[in-house]
N, C-alpha and C positions, 0 to 999 in steps of 0.2 A: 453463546455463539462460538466462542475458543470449545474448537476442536470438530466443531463441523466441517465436511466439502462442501465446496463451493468453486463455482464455474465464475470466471474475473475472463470479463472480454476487455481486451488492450487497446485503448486507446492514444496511451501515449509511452510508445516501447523504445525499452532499452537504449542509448544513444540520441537521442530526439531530444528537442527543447522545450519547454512549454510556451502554447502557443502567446498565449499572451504575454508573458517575461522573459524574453527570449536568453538572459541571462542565467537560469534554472534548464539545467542540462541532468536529464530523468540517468542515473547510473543503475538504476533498477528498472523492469516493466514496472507500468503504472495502468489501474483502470478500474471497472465498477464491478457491483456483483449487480447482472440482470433482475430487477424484479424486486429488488429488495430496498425500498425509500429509504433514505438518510434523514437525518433534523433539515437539511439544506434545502429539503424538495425534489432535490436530485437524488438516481442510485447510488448506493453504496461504495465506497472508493476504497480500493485497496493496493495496497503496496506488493508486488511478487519477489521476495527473497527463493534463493537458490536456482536461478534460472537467468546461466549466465548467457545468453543470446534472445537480442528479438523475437518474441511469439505476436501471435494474432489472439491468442483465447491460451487461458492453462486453469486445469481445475488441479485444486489445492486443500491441504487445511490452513481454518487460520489458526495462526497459532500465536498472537498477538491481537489486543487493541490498544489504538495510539490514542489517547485522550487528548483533546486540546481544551485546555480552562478557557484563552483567549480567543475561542473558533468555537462554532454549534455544530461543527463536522466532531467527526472522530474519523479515524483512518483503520482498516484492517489490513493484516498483513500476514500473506497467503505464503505457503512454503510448501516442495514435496512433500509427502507425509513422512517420508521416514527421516526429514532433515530435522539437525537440530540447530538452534540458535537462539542466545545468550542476550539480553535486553541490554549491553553491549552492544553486540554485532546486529545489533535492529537500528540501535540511534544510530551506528556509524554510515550503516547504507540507507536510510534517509535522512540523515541530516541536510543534503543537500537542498530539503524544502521545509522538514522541520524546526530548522534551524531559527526559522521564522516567528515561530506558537512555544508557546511557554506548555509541554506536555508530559504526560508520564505514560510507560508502557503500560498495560495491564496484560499479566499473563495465567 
C-alpha cells in the first residue's frame, strides 16, 4: 500500500475536535480512504501530513503505516507526493491521538 494514491475524504479537518473526546483537537486533517475496509469494519483511516489548512477531500501518497499492537485499526498516512517526512515528524503530528496506542511507523 506505501506509495500508492489515494483519494482520503475529510471528515474530521484540521482544527476540529473529535467528536466524541472533545479533548483530542485534530492538528492534522484526519479521514478515510472511500472503499477500502479496515480490520474495524469501517473505511480506511488516514492521517494527512503536509497540508497545512482545512480541505474537504485531498488525494495523496501514503507514505506511512501506523501500526497499533493495542488497536485492530492501523492508521495511514497520506502526504503530497513530492513531500518528504521522517517517522519523527509522523509521531510528532499525531501524537495528539497516538499518544494513546502503543505503535510503530511502517515505511
Amino acid at each position: 500500500m506505501i506509495g500508492n494514491i489515494v483519494k482520503v475524504i475529510v471528515d474530521r479537518p484540521l482544527g476540529t475536535c473529535h467528536p466524541k473526546h472533545k479533548d483530542i483537537y485534530y492538528s492534522v486533517n484526519y479521514g478515510y480512504v472511500q472503499g477500502i475496509m479496515a480490520p474495524d469494519g469501517e473505511e480506511q483511516d488516514a492521517y494527512i501530513l503536509g497540508v497545512n489548512e482545512p480541505v474537504e477531500e485531498f488525494v495523496g501518497k501514503v507514505i506511512a503505516i501506523i501500526h497499533r499492537f493495542d488497536d485492530v485499526e492501523e492508521k495511514w498516512v497520506v502526504a503530497p507526493e513530492d513531500a518528504s517526512f521522517t517517522k519523527d515528524d509522523i509521531m510528532q503530528s499525531v501524537a495528539f491521538q497516538e499518544q494513546y496506542f502503543h505503535t510503530e511507523i511502517i515505511m
